[in-house]
Backbone as CSV, one residue per row, in Angstrom:
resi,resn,N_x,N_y,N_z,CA_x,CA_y,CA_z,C_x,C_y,C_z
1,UNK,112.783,94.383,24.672,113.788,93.732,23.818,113.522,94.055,22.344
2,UNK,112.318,93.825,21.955,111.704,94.204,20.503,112.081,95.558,20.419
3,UNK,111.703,96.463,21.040,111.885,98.324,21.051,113.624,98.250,21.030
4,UNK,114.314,97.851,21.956,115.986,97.867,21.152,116.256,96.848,19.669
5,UNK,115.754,96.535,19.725,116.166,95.730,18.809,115.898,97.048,17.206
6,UNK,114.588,97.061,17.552,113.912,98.511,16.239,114.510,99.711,16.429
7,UNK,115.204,99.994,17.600,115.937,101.175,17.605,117.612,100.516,16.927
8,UNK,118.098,99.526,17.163,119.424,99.091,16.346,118.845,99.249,15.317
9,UNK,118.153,98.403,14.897,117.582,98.761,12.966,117.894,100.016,12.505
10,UNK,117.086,101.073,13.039,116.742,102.574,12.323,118.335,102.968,12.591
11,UNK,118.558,102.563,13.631,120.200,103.361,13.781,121.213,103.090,12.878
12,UNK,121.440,101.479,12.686,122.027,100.599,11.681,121.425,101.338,10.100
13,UNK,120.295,101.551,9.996,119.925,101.984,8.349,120.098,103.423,8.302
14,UNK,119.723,104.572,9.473,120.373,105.866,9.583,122.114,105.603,8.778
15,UNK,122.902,105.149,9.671,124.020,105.232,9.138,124.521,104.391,7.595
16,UNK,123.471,103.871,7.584,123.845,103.374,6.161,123.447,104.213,5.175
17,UNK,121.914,104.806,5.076,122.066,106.036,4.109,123.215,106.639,4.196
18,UNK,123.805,107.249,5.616,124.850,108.760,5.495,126.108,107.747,4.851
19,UNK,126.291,106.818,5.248,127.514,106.273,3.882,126.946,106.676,2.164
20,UNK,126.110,105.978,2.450,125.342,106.323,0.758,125.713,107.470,0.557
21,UNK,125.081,108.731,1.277,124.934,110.018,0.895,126.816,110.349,0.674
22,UNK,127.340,110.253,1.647,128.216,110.150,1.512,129.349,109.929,0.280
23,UNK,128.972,108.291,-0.042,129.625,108.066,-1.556,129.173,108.581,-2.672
24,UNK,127.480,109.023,-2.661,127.133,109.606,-3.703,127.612,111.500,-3.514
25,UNK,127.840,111.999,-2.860,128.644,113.158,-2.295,130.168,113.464,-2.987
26,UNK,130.738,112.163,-2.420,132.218,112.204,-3.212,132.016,111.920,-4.597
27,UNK,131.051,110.697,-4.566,131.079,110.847,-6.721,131.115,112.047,-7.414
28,UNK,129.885,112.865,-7.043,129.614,114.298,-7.542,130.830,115.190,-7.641
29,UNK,131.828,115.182,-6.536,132.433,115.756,-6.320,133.882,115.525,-7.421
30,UNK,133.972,114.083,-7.394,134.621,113.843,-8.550,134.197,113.840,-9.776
31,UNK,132.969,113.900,-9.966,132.454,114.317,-11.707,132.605,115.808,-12.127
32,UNK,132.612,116.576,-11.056,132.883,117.944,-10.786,134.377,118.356,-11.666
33,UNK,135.322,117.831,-11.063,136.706,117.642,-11.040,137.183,117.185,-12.223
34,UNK,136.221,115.986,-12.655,136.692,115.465,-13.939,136.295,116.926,-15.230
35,UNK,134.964,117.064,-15.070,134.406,118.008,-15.732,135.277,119.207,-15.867
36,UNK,135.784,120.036,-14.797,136.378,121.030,-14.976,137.720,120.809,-15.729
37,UNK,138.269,119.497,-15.638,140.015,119.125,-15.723,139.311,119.463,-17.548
38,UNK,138.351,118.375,-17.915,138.456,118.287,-19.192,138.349,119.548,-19.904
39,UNK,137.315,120.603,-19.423,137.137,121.903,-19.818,138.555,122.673,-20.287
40,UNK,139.124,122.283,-18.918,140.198,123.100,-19.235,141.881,121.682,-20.239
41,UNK,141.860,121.142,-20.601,142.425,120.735,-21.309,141.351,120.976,-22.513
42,UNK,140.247,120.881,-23.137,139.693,121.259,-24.417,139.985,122.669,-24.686
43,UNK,140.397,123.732,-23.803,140.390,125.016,-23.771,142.258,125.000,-24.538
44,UNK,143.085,124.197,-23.916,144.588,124.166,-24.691,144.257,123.251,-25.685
45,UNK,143.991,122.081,-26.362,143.660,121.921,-27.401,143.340,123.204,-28.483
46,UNK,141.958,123.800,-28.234,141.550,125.240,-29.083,142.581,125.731,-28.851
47,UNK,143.434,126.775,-28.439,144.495,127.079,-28.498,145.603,126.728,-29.134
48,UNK,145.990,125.575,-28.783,146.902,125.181,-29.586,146.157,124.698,-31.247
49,UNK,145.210,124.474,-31.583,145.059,124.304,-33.143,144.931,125.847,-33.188
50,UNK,143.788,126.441,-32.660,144.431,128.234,-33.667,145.788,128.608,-34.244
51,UNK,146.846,128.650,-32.689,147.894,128.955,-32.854,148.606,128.222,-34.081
52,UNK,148.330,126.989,-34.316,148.636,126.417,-34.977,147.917,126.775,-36.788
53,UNK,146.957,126.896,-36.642,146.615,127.698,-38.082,147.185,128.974,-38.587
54,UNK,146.847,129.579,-37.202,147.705,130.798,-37.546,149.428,130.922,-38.312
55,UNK,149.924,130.053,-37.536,151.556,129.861,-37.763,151.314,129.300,-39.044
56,UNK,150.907,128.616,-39.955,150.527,127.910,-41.106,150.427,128.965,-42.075
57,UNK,149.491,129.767,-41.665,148.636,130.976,-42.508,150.070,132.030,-42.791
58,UNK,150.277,132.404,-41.499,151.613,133.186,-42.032,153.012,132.794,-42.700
59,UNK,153.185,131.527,-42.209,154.435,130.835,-42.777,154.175,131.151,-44.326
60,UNK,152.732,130.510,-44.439,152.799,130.163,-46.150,152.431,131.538,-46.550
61,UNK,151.718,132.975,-46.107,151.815,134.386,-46.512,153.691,134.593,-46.841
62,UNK,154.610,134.482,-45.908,155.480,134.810,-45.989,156.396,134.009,-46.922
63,UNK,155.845,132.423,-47.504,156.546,131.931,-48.212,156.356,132.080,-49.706
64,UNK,154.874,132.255,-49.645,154.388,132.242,-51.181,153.877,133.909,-51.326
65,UNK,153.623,134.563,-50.781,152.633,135.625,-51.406,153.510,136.891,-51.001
66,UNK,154.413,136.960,-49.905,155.075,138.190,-49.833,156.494,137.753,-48.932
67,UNK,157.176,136.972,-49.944,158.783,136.529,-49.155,159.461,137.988,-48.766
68,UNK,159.442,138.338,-47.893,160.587,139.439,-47.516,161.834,139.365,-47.822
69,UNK,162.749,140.207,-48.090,164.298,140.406,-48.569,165.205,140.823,-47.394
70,UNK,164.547,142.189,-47.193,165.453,142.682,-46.363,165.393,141.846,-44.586
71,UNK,166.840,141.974,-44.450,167.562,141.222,-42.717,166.420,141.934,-41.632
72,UNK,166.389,142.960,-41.566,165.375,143.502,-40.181,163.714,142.751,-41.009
73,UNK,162.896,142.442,-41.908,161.835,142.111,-41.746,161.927,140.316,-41.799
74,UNK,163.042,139.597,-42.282,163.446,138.241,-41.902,163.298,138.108,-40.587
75,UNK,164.127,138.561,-39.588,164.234,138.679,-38.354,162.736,139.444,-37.897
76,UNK,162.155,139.983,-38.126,161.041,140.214,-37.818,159.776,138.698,-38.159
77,UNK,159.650,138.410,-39.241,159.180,137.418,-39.562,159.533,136.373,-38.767
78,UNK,160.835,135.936,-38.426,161.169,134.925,-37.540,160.869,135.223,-36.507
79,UNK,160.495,136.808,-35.246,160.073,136.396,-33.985,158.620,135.986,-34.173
80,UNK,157.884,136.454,-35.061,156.363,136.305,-35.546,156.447,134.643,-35.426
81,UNK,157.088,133.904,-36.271,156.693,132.258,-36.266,157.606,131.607,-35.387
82,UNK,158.670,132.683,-34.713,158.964,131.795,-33.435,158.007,132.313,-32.306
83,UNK,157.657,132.952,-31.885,156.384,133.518,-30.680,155.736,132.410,-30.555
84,UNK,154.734,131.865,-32.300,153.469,131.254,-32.488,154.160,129.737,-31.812
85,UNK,155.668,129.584,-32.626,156.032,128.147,-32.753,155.825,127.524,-30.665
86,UNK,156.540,128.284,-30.125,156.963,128.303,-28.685,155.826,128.133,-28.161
87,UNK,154.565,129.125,-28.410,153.049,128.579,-27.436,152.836,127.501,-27.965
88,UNK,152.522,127.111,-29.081,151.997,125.836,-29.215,153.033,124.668,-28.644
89,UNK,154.146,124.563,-28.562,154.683,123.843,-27.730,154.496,124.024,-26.303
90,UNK,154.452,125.037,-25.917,154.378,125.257,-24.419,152.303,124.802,-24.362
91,UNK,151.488,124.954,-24.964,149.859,124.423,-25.023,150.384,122.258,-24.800
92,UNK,151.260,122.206,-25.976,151.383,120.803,-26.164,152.295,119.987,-24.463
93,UNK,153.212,120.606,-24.212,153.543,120.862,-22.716,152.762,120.642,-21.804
94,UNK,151.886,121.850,-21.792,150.123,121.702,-20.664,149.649,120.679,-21.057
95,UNK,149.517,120.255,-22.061,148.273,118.950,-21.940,148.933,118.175,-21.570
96,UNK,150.331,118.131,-21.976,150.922,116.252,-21.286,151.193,116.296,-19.709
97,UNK,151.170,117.600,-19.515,151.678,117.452,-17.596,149.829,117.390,-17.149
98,UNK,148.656,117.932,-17.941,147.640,117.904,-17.489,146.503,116.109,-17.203
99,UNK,146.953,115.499,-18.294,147.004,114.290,-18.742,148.086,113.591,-17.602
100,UNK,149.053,113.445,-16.879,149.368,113.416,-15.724,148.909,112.935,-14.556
101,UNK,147.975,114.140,-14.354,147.175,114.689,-13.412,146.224,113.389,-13.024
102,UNK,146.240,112.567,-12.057,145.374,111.530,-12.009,144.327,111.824,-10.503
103,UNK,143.408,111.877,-10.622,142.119,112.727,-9.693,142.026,111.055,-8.657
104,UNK,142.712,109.758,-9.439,142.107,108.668,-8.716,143.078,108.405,-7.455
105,UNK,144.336,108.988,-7.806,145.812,108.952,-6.657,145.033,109.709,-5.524
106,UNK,146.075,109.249,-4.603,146.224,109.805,-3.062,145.734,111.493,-3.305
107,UNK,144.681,111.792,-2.772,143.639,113.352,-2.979,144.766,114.270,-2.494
108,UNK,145.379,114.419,-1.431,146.693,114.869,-1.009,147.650,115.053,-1.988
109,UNK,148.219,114.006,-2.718,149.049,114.009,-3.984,148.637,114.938,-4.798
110,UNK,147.568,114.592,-5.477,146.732,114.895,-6.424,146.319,116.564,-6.329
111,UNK,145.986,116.915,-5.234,145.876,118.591,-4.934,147.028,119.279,-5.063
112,UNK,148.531,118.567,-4.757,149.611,119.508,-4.621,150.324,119.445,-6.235
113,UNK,149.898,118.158,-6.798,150.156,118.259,-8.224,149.042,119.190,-8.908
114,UNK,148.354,119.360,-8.502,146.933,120.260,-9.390,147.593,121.834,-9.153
115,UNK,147.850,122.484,-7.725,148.196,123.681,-7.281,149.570,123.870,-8.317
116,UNK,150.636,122.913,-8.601,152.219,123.244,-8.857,151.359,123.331,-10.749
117,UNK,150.384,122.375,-11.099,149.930,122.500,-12.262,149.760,124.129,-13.091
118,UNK,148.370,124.785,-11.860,147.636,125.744,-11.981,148.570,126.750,-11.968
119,UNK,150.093,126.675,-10.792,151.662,128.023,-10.978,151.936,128.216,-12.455
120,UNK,152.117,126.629,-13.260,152.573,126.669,-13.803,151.760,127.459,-15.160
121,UNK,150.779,127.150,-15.221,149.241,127.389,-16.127,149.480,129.501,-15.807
122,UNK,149.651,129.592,-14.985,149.029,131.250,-14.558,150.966,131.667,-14.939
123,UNK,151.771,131.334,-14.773,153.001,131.977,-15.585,152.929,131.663,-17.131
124,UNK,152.698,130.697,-17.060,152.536,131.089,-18.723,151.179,132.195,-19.554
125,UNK,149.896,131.786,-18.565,149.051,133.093,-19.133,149.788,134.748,-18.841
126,UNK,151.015,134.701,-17.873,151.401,136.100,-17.397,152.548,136.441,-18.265
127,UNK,153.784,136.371,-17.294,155.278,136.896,-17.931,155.451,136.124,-19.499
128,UNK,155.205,134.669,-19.487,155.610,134.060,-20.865,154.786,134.414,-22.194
129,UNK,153.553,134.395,-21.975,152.740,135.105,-23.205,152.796,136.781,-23.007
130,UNK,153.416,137.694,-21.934,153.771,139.031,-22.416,154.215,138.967,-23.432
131,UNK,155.867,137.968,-22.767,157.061,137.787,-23.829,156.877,137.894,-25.118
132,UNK,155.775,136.501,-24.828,155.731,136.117,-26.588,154.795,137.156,-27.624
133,UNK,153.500,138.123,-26.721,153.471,139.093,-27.526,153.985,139.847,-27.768
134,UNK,154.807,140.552,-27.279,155.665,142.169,-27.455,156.874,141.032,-28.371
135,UNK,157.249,140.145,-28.271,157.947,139.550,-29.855,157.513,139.647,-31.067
136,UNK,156.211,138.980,-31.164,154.941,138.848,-32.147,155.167,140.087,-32.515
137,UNK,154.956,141.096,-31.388,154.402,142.981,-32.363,155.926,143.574,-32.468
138,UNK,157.067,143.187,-32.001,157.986,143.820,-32.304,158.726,143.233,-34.369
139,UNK,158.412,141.619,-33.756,158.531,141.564,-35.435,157.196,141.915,-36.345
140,UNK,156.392,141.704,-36.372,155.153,142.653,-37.222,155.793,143.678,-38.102
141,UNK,156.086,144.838,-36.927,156.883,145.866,-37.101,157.949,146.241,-37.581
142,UNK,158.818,144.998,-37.443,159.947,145.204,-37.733,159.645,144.582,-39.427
143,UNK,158.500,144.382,-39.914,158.001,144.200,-41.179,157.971,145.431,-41.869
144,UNK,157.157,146.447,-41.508,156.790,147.772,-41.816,157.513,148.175,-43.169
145,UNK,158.831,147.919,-42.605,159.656,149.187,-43.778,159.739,148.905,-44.917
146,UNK,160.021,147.140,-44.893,160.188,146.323,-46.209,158.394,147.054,-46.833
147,UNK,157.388,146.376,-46.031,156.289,146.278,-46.998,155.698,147.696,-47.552
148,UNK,156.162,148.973,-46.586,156.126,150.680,-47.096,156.549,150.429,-48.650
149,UNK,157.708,150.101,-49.253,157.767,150.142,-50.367,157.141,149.133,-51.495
150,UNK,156.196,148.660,-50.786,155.163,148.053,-52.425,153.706,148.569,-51.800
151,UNK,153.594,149.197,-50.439,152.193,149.717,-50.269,152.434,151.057,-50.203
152,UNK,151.172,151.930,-50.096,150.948,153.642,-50.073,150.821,153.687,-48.870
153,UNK,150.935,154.868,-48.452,151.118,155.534,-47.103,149.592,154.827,-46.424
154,UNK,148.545,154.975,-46.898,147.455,155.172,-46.074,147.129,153.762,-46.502
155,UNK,147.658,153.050,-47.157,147.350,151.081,-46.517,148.384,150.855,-45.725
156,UNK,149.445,151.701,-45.547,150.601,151.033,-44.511,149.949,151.320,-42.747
157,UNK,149.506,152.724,-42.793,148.836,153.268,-41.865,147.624,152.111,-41.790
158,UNK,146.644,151.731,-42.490,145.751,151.040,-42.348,146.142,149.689,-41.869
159,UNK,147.179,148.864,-42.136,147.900,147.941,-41.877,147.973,147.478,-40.599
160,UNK,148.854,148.716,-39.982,149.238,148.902,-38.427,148.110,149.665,-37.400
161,UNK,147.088,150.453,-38.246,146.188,150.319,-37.250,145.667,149.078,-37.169
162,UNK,145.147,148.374,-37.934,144.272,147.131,-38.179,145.041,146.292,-37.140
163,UNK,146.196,146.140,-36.699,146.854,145.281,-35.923,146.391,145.855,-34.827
164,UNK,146.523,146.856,-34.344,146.422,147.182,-32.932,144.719,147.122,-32.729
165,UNK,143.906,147.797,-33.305,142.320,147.348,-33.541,142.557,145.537,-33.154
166,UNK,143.039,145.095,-33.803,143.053,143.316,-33.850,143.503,142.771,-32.558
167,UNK,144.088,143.460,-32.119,144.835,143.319,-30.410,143.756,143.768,-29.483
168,UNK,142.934,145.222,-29.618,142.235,145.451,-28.847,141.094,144.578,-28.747
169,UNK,140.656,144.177,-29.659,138.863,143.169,-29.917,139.690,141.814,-29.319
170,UNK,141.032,141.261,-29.550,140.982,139.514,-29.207,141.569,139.595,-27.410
171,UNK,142.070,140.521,-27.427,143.259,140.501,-25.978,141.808,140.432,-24.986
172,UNK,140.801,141.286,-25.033,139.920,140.877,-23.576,138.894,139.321,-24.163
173,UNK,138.875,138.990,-25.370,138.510,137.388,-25.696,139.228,136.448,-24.923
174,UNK,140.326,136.932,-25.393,141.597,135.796,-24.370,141.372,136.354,-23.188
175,UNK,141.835,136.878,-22.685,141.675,137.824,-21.173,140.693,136.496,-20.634
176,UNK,139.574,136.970,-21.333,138.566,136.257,-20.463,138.428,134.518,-20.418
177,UNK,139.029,134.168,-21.657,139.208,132.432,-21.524,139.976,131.944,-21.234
178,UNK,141.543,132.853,-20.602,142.564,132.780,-19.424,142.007,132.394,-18.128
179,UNK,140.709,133.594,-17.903,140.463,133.260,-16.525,139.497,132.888,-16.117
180,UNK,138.827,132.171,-17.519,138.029,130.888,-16.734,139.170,129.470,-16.760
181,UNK,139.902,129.601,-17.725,140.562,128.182,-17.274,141.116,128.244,-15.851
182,UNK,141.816,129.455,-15.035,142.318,129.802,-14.261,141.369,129.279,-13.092
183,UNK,139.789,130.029,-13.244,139.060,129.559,-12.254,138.507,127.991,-12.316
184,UNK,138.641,127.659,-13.210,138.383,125.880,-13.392,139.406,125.199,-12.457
185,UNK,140.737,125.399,-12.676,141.769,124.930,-11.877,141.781,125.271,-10.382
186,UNK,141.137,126.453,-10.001,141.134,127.213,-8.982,140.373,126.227,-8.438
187,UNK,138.837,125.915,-8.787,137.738,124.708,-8.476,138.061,123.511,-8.634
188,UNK,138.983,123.121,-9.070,139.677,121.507,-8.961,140.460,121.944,-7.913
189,UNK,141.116,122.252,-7.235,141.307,122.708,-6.016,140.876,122.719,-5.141
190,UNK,139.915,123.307,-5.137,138.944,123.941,-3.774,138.005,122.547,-3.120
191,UNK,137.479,121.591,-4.764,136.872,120.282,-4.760,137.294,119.231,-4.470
192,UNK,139.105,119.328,-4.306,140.262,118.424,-4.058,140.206,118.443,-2.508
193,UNK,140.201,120.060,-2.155,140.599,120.203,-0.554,139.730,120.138,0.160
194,UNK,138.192,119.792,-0.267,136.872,119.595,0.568,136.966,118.308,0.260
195,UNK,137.114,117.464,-0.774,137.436,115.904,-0.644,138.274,115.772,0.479
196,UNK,139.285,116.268,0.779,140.619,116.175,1.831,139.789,116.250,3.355
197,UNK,138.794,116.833,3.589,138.581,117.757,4.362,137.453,117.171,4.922
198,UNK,136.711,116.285,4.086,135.607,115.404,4.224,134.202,116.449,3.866
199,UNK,134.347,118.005,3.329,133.245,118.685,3.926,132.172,118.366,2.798
Protein backbone atom coordinates (compact mmCIF):
# COMPACT_ATOMS: atom_id res chain seq x y z
CA UNK A 1 0.00 0.00 0.00
CA UNK A 2 2.94 2.40 1.07
CA UNK A 3 4.97 1.36 -2.40
CA UNK A 4 1.61 2.60 -4.44
CA UNK A 5 1.03 5.17 -2.65
CA UNK A 6 5.17 6.49 -3.39
CA UNK A 7 4.72 5.46 -6.83
CA UNK A 8 1.33 8.02 -7.09
CA UNK A 9 3.65 10.67 -5.51
CA UNK A 10 6.67 10.47 -8.05
CA UNK A 11 4.04 10.07 -10.81
CA UNK A 12 1.80 13.00 -9.50
CA UNK A 13 5.28 15.28 -9.15
CA UNK A 14 6.75 13.71 -12.64
CA UNK A 15 3.80 15.35 -14.22
CA UNK A 16 3.86 18.36 -12.41
CA UNK A 17 7.40 19.36 -13.37
CA UNK A 18 6.41 18.54 -17.30
CA UNK A 19 3.53 21.23 -16.73
CA UNK A 20 6.23 23.49 -15.28
CA UNK A 21 8.60 22.71 -18.04
CA UNK A 22 6.01 23.13 -20.10
CA UNK A 23 4.79 26.75 -19.02
CA UNK A 24 8.25 27.77 -18.66
CA UNK A 25 8.68 26.42 -22.51
CA UNK A 26 5.76 28.52 -23.77
CA UNK A 27 7.01 31.66 -21.75
CA UNK A 28 10.35 31.49 -23.63
CA UNK A 29 8.66 31.01 -26.54
CA UNK A 30 6.68 34.05 -26.11
CA UNK A 31 9.62 36.28 -25.00
CA UNK A 32 11.07 35.04 -28.25
CA UNK A 33 8.11 36.51 -30.22
CA UNK A 34 7.85 39.53 -28.25
CA UNK A 35 11.61 40.15 -28.84
CA UNK A 36 11.61 39.63 -32.49
CA UNK A 37 8.04 41.73 -33.02
CA UNK A 38 9.89 44.62 -31.18
CA UNK A 39 13.16 44.29 -33.29
CA UNK A 40 11.35 44.52 -36.09
CA UNK A 41 9.02 47.50 -35.33
CA UNK A 42 12.41 49.50 -33.93
CA UNK A 43 13.81 48.58 -37.43
CA UNK A 44 10.49 50.87 -39.13
CA UNK A 45 10.81 53.44 -36.57
CA UNK A 46 14.85 53.90 -37.91
CA UNK A 47 13.49 54.00 -41.15
CA UNK A 48 10.97 56.04 -40.95
CA UNK A 49 13.04 58.94 -38.91
CA UNK A 50 15.93 58.68 -41.68
CA UNK A 51 13.47 58.89 -44.34
CA UNK A 52 12.17 61.47 -42.57
CA UNK A 53 15.46 63.58 -42.21
CA UNK A 54 16.23 62.98 -45.39
CA UNK A 55 12.88 64.51 -46.86
CA UNK A 56 13.65 67.61 -44.45
CA UNK A 57 17.29 67.91 -45.72
CA UNK A 58 16.16 68.07 -49.28
CA UNK A 59 12.95 69.98 -48.97
CA UNK A 60 14.92 72.74 -47.23
CA UNK A 61 18.19 72.18 -50.05
CA UNK A 62 15.51 72.76 -52.57
CA UNK A 63 13.81 75.59 -50.70
CA UNK A 64 16.60 77.67 -49.48
CA UNK A 65 19.92 76.85 -51.18
CA UNK A 66 19.03 75.77 -54.79
CA UNK A 67 15.08 76.52 -55.66
CA UNK A 68 14.84 75.13 -59.19
CA UNK A 69 12.96 77.14 -62.06
CA UNK A 70 12.66 75.10 -64.73
CA UNK A 71 9.02 72.54 -65.04
CA UNK A 72 11.12 69.15 -65.79
CA UNK A 73 13.50 69.72 -62.49
CA UNK A 74 10.14 70.91 -60.29
CA UNK A 75 8.61 67.76 -61.36
CA UNK A 76 11.70 66.05 -60.77
CA UNK A 77 12.08 67.50 -57.30
CA UNK A 78 8.49 66.57 -56.59
CA UNK A 79 8.97 62.68 -57.39
CA UNK A 80 12.22 63.01 -55.04
CA UNK A 81 9.90 64.36 -51.91
CA UNK A 82 6.99 62.47 -53.07
CA UNK A 83 8.99 58.84 -53.15
CA UNK A 84 10.48 59.95 -49.49
CA UNK A 85 6.87 61.44 -48.45
CA UNK A 86 4.91 57.88 -49.41
CA UNK A 87 7.58 55.45 -47.44
CA UNK A 88 7.40 57.18 -44.48
CA UNK A 89 3.75 56.90 -44.54
CA UNK A 90 3.68 53.50 -45.75
CA UNK A 91 6.79 52.78 -42.39
CA UNK A 92 3.96 54.84 -40.27
CA UNK A 93 1.23 52.26 -41.83
CA UNK A 94 3.59 49.15 -40.65
CA UNK A 95 3.83 50.16 -37.26
CA UNK A 96 0.08 50.75 -36.67
CA UNK A 97 -1.03 47.35 -38.35
CA UNK A 98 2.22 45.93 -36.36
CA UNK A 99 1.05 47.42 -32.98
CA UNK A 100 -2.23 45.44 -33.87
CA UNK A 101 -0.63 42.41 -33.78
CA UNK A 102 -1.55 40.98 -30.28
CA UNK A 103 0.80 37.62 -29.51
CA UNK A 104 -1.84 37.27 -26.29
CA UNK A 105 -5.14 36.45 -28.83
CA UNK A 106 -6.16 33.07 -30.02
CA UNK A 107 -2.23 31.69 -31.38
CA UNK A 108 -4.31 30.57 -34.53
CA UNK A 109 -5.57 34.22 -35.00
CA UNK A 110 -2.51 35.67 -34.19
CA UNK A 111 -0.26 33.48 -36.78
CA UNK A 112 -2.64 34.22 -39.73
CA UNK A 113 -2.56 37.95 -38.78
CA UNK A 114 1.39 37.76 -38.43
CA UNK A 115 1.69 35.69 -42.09
CA UNK A 116 -1.05 38.48 -43.97
CA UNK A 117 1.38 41.08 -41.79
CA UNK A 118 4.86 39.64 -43.09
CA UNK A 119 2.81 39.63 -47.36
CA UNK A 120 2.30 42.76 -46.59
CA UNK A 121 5.98 43.81 -45.06
CA UNK A 122 7.82 41.72 -48.17
CA UNK A 123 5.60 43.82 -51.01
CA UNK A 124 6.49 46.75 -49.79
CA UNK A 125 10.39 45.77 -49.35
CA UNK A 126 9.76 44.44 -53.28
CA UNK A 127 7.49 46.03 -56.15
CA UNK A 128 6.60 49.30 -53.84
CA UNK A 129 10.13 50.46 -52.84
CA UNK A 130 11.34 49.48 -56.67
CA UNK A 131 8.63 52.01 -57.49
CA UNK A 132 9.59 54.42 -55.16
CA UNK A 133 13.30 54.18 -56.18
CA UNK A 134 13.39 54.36 -59.95
CA UNK A 135 10.98 57.70 -59.00
CA UNK A 136 13.60 59.01 -56.51
CA UNK A 137 16.44 58.47 -59.52
CA UNK A 138 14.21 59.41 -62.30
CA UNK A 139 13.56 62.84 -60.57
CA UNK A 140 17.31 63.31 -59.35
CA UNK A 141 17.81 63.28 -62.96
CA UNK A 142 15.34 64.92 -64.17
CA UNK A 143 17.38 67.70 -61.98
CA UNK A 144 20.54 67.42 -64.11
CA UNK A 145 19.86 69.95 -66.79
CA UNK A 146 18.63 72.81 -64.61
CA UNK A 147 21.79 72.34 -62.24
CA UNK A 148 24.46 71.76 -65.70
CA UNK A 149 24.02 75.42 -65.99
CA UNK A 150 25.47 76.84 -62.63
CA UNK A 151 27.92 73.66 -62.39
CA UNK A 152 31.03 72.53 -64.86
CA UNK A 153 30.99 69.53 -66.70
CA UNK A 154 33.19 67.47 -64.34
CA UNK A 155 31.08 68.43 -60.94
CA UNK A 156 27.95 67.56 -62.94
CA UNK A 157 29.66 64.21 -63.91
CA UNK A 158 30.86 64.02 -60.27
CA UNK A 159 27.32 64.69 -59.05
CA UNK A 160 25.72 61.72 -60.86
CA UNK A 161 28.42 59.47 -60.31
CA UNK A 162 28.35 60.20 -56.54
CA UNK A 163 24.60 59.14 -56.72
CA UNK A 164 25.01 55.93 -58.21
CA UNK A 165 28.39 55.20 -55.91
CA UNK A 166 25.64 56.29 -53.06
CA UNK A 167 23.15 53.61 -54.35
CA UNK A 168 25.80 51.03 -54.66
CA UNK A 169 27.38 51.31 -50.77
CA UNK A 170 23.47 51.82 -49.10
CA UNK A 171 21.25 49.35 -51.46
CA UNK A 172 23.16 46.00 -49.99
CA UNK A 173 22.93 48.05 -46.19
CA UNK A 174 19.27 47.99 -46.80
CA UNK A 175 19.30 44.72 -48.72
CA UNK A 176 20.50 43.31 -45.69
CA UNK A 177 18.19 45.05 -42.89
CA UNK A 178 15.17 44.07 -45.28
CA UNK A 179 16.05 40.62 -44.65
CA UNK A 180 16.59 40.40 -41.30
CA UNK A 181 13.33 42.08 -40.55
CA UNK A 182 11.93 39.56 -43.10
CA UNK A 183 13.56 36.69 -41.15
CA UNK A 184 12.35 38.07 -37.70
CA UNK A 185 8.76 37.84 -39.01
CA UNK A 186 9.57 34.60 -40.70
CA UNK A 187 10.52 33.42 -36.72
CA UNK A 188 7.40 34.93 -35.23
CA UNK A 189 5.88 32.50 -37.37
CA UNK A 190 7.61 29.48 -37.14
CA UNK A 191 7.40 30.28 -32.90
CA UNK A 192 3.56 30.94 -33.43
CA UNK A 193 3.16 27.50 -35.32
CA UNK A 194 5.23 25.37 -32.73
CA UNK A 195 3.10 27.21 -29.99
CA UNK A 196 0.04 25.83 -32.24
CA UNK A 197 1.63 22.60 -32.51
CA UNK A 198 2.56 22.13 -28.87
CA UNK A 199 6.31 21.22 -30.12
Amino acid sequence: MNTDFEALQREWQKNKDDIKRDTTSMNDLFFLIQKKKKASVQFQYGNAIVLLVTLLVISAFFYYVAPVKEILSRIGAGFMIFGLLLRIIIEIVSIIKSKKIDIKNNVLETSENTITYYKFRKKIHGPITIIILVLYTIGFYMITPEFSLYFTTWQMILIDVSYVVGACVFIPIIRKSIRREIQNLLDIVDLKNRITNGD
